[in-house]
C-alpha positions in Angstrom: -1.2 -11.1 22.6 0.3 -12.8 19.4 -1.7 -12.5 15.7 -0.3 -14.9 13.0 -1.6 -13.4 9.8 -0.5 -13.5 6.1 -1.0 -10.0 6.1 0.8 -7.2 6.8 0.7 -5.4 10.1 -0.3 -2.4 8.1 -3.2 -3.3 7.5 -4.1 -4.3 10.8 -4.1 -1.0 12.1 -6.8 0.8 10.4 -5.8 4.4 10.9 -7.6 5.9 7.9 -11.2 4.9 9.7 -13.8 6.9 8.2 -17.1 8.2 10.0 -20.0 6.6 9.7 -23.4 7.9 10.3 -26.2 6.2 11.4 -29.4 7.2 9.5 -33.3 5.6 10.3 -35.4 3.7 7.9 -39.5 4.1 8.0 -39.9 0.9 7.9 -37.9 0.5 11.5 -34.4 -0.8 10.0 -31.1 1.8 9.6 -28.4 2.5 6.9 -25.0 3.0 7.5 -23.5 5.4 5.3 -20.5 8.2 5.1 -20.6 11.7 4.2 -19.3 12.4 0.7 -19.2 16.1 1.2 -21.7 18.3 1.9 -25.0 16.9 0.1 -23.6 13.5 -0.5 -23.2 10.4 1.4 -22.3 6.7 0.6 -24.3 3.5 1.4 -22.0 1.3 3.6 -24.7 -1.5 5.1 -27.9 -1.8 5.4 -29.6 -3.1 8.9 -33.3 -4.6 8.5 -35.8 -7.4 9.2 -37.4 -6.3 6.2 -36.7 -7.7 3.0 -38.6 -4.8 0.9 -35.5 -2.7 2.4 -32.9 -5.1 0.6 -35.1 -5.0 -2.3 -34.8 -1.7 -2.8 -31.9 -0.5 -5.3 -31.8 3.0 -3.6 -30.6 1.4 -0.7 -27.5 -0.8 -1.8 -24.6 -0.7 -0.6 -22.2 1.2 -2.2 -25.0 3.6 -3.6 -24.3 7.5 -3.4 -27.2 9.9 -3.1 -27.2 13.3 -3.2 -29.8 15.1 -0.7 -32.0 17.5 -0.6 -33.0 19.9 1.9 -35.9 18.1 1.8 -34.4 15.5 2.6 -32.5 16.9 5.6 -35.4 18.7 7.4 
């Protein structure tokens, strides 16, 4: 296989991939988002049919929320 790019090979190879969880929305859609530490996690993309979901500034991406036991059980 031959890749003609501008960039550099480095950056091609994504070695540093960080994990990404998964996490359900009530209203049926999902949020992809990466732990933080312990009771934080980062917004990465939001997956919905419903626009109230994109509406929703809790939900952007890029957002970092802290949770709750609460939250968690």
């Amino acid at each position: 296989m031959i890749i003609y790019t501008p960039n550099p090979l480095e950056l091609l190879e994504n070695k540093d991939a960080s994990i990404l969880i998964n996490i359900k929305m009530p209203s049926g859609g999902s949020l992809n988002v990466e732990p933080l530490g312990y009771d934080q996690i980062r917004i990465v993309d939001i997956m919905s049919t419903d626009p109230m979901d994109f509406m929703n500034n809790k939900y952007q991406p890029g957002n970092v929320i802290k949770l709750k036991w609460e939250d968690i059980l």
